[in-house]
N, C-alpha and C positions, 0 to 999 in steps of 0.2 A: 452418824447417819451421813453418805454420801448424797448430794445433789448432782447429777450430771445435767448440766445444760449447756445451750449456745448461749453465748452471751450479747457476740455482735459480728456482723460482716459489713466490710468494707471490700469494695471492689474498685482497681490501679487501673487504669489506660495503657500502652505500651509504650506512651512517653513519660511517665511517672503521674501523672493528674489523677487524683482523686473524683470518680467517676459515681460512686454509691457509696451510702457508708446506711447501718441501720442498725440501732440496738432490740435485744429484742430483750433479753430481762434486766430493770434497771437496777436491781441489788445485784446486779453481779460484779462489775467492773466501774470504777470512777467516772465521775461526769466530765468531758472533756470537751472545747469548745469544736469549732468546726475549724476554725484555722487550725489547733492542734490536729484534727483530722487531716489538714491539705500538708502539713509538714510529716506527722505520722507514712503518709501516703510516699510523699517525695524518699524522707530517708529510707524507709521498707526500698522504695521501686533502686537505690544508689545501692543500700548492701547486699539488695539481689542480684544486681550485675558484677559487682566485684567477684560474692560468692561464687557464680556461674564462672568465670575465670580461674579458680583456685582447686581446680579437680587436678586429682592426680595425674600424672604421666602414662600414658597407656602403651604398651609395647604396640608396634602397629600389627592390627588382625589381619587377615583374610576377609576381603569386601563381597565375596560371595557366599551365599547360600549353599553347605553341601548339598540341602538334596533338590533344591530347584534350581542352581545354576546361577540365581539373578543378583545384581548386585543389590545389598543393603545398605539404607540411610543410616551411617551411626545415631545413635540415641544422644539428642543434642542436651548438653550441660544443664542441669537443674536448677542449680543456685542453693537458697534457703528453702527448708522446706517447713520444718517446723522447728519454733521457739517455745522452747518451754520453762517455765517460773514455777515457784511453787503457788502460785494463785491463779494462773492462768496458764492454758497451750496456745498458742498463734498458728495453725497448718496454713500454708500457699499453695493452692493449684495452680498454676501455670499452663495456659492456652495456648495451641500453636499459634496463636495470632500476639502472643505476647500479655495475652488481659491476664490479670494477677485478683485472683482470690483469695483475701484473708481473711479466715472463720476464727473467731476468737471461743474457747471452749474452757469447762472445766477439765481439768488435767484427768479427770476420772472419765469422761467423755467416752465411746467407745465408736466403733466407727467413723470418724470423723472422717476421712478417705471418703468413703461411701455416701456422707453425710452432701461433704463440699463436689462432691459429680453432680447428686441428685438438683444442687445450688445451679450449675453450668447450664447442668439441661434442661430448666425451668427460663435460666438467661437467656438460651439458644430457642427457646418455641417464646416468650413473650417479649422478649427486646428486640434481639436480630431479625425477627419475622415482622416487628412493628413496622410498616412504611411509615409513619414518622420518626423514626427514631434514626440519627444525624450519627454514625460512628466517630467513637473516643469523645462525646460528649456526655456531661452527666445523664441519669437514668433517668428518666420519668416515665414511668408505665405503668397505671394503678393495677392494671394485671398482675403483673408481677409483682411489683408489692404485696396485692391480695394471696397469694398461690406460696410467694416465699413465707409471709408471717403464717399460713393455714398450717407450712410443713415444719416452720421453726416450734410453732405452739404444739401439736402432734409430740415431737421428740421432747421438747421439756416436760411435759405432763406425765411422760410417763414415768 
């Protein structure tokens, strides 16, 4: 019998700080303290930057568009994107503002892509929108909290 579930997200600052972390099913993954989480956070945000450095060589393109003339932004370096173990997957979405989303999953997981957007855009309408909430400081929004565990509970139950 497979289980597919989320097990935990944690969400990075763009200077490596551990901003969010939250389990959501506690048999799936070890109990680890919260300093483990702020060192977790720190190494993740270091081998993400090296990775993002170690992209191949690219012959140089043509910076415009054939059929609209206009120049294009190259697709900037991604880094890590997913880790996978045999007991866990780890996916990173990466923000153009640099915030780092890491969905910890069963490796059987399906959507996970799809999974970690729907994470963003709950982030983008209850955090960014909060007038108190202090950018690259940790999260506190019971909104949020409420709307992510309603969608985290949703996908594992089924």
């Amino acid at each position: 019998m497979f289980f597919r579930t989320i097990f935990a997200l944690i969400i990075i600052n763009k200077a490596g700080g551990l901003i969010y972390n939250k389990t959501f099913h506690e048999a799936g993954l070890n109990k680890i303290s919260t300093n483990d989480y702020l060192v977790l956070a720190g190494t993740f945000h270091g081998v993400h930057a090296i990775t993002t450095r170690l992209n191949p060589v690219k012959a140089p393109s043509n910076r415009t568009s054939m059929q609209s003339g206009i120049l294009t932004r190259p697709d900037p370096p991604s880094g890590l994107e997913v880790l996978e173990s045999e007991n866990f997957r780890l996916q990173c979405f990466t923000t153009l503002t640099g915030i780092k989303f890491l969905l910890f999953t069963d490796t059987t997981q399906a959507n996970v892509d799809l999974t970690i957007r729907r994470i963003y855009e709950m982030y983008s309408d209850y955090v960014m929108k909060n007038p108190f909430y202090q950018l690259e400081m940790p999260i506190r929004c019971d909104m949020f909290d409420r709307k992510l565990l309603s969608y985290i509970r949703e996908i594992n139950n089924r």
